[in-house]
N, C-alpha and C positions, 0 to 999 in steps of 0.2 A: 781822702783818697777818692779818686773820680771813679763814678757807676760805670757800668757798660755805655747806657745811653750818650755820654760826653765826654768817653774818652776821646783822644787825638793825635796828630801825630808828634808833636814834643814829647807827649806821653810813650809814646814808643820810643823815642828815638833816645830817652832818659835812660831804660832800662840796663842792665850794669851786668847780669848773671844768667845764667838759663835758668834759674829758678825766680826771678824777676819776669823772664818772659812767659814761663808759664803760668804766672799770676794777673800778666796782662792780659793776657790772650784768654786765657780762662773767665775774664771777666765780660772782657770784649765778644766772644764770638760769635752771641747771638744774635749782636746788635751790628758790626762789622760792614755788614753788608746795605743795611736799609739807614745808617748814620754814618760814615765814614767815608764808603765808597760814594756813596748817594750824594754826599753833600760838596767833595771835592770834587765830584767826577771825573777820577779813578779809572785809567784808562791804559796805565803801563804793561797789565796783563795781555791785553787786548797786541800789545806791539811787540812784547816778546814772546809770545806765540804764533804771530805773524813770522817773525823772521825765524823763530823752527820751523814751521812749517816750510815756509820757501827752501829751506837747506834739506828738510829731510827725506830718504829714499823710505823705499820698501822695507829694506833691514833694519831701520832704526825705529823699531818699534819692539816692543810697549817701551814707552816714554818713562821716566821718572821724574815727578813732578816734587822737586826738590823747595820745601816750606812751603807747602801748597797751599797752607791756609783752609779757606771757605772754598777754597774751587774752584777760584775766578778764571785761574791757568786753565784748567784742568776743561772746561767748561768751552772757552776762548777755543783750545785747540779741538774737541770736537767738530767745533760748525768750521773747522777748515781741512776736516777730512781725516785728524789724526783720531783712531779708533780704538788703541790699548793703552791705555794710560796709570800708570801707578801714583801713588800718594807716600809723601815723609816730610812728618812736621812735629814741631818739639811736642804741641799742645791737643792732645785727647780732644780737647772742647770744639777747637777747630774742625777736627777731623770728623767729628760726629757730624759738623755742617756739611764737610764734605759729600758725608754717606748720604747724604740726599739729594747732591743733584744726578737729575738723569736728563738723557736726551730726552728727543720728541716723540720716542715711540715706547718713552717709558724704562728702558735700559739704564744703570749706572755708567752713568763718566768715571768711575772709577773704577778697577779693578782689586788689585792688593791697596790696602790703607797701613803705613807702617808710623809707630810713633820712632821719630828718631832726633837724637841731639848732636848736630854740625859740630860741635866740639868736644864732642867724647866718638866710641867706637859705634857703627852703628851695626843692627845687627842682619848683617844681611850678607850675604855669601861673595866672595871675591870673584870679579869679573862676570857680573851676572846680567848688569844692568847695559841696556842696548844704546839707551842717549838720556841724559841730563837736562832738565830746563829748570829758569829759577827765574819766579822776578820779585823783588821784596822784601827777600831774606838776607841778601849782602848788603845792607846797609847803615845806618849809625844803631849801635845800641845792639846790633843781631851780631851777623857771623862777617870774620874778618879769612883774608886769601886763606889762611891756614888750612879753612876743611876742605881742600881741595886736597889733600892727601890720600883724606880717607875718602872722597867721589871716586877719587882717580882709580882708590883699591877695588870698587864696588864694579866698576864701568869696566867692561871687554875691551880687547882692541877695536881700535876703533869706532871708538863710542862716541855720537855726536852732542857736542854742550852747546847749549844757548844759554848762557847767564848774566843774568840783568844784575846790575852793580848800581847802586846810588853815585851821581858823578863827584861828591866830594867825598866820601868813603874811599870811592876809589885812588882819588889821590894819597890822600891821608892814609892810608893801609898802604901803598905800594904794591895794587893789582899788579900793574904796566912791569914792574919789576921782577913779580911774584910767574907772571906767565912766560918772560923773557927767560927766566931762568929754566923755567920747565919746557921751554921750546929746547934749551941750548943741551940742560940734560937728553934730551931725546923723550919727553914724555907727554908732550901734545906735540901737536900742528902747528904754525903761525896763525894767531886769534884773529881773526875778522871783526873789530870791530864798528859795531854799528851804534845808531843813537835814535834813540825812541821817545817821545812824548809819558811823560809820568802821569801829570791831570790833566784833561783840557779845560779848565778855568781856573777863575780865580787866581792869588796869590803865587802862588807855586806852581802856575799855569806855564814859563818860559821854562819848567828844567825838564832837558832831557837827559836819561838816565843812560846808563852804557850797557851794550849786551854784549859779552864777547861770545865769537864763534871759533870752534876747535873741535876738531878731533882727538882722543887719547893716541898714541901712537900703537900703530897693528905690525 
């Protein structure tokens, strides 16, 4: 079994169960950041916070920072202006890296930290949530269209999603399908989507990943 220090992303993208992924991640977290992100440079946070940000008003705040990880999101949309921001990730260990970043004058980037698992109920009050962002979490080995169910139940009308998608998940899951449908029921927007840079080097330096933009319907 690989330490924290030389996990990877095969190693992620292997994991099979949410109790797989909180043994990953539990291992990983500490290390995540200064091996991982540091060595791929890790930069899809950086672009699906960019494109919440450019969509989001006044109202669409506090944010839920959907698998937020170490914070990278969460971090990203500060220095572009977005100011309340919540946290839900399968893995406690993550979350604790979370609780420490703060901006520059010393404040948490994060407000509420909630542990939650994309594929059971989460627990959080129906129609509470003002907008969705994700990048990282919809991809091989994590969460498939399905937990959009339960976002959907959590999120008000008109609640604005930025969710970054890995571009062969997406095929392979049937996103394109999965949002057509929920446009035609009446329960989002037509998605916008856009396409953002994953690493900028290395290997897996040309993939761009997909973020789709929506509304829940109001």
């Amino acid at each position: 079994m690989s330490t924290g220090d030389d996990l990877d992303l095969s190693e992620a993208y292997a994991v099979e169960t949410p109790d797989d992924n909180r043994d990953l991640y539990a291992r990983w977290a500490s290390t995540y950041e200064s091996g991982f992100i540091a060595r791929h440079e890790y930069v899809y946070h950086q672009g699906v916070a960019a494109v919440f940000a450019e969509a989001a008003g006044p109202d669409d705040v506090p944010v839920l920072d959907v698998g937020c990880g170490t914070g990278l999101v969460g971090v990203a949309l500060r220095a572009l202006g977005v100011d309340a921001i919540d946290g839900l990730d399968l893995s406690p260990e993550m979350l604790d890296e979370a609780r420490t970043k703060v901006d520059g004058d010393g404040s948490p980037v994060y407000g509420d930290l909630h542990v939650g698992d994309l594929t059971a109920v989460l627990d959080l009050p129906d129609g509470g949530v003002a907008s969705v962002v994700s990048a990282g979490t919809f991809t091989h080995g994590h969460v498939g269209p399905g937990a959009f169910d339960e976002l959907y139940r959590v999120a008000r009308p008109g609640a604005l999603f930025a969710i970054g998608v890995n571009p062969d998940h997406f095929e392979s899951h049937g996103f394109a399908g999965r949002f057509a449908a929920d446009v035609d029921a009446g329960r989002i927007t037509d998605p916008d989507f856009r396409r953002v840079p994953t690493y900028a080097s290395g290997e897996h330096a040309g993939i761009l990943s997909v973020v789709a933009m929506f509304r829940t319907a109001g």
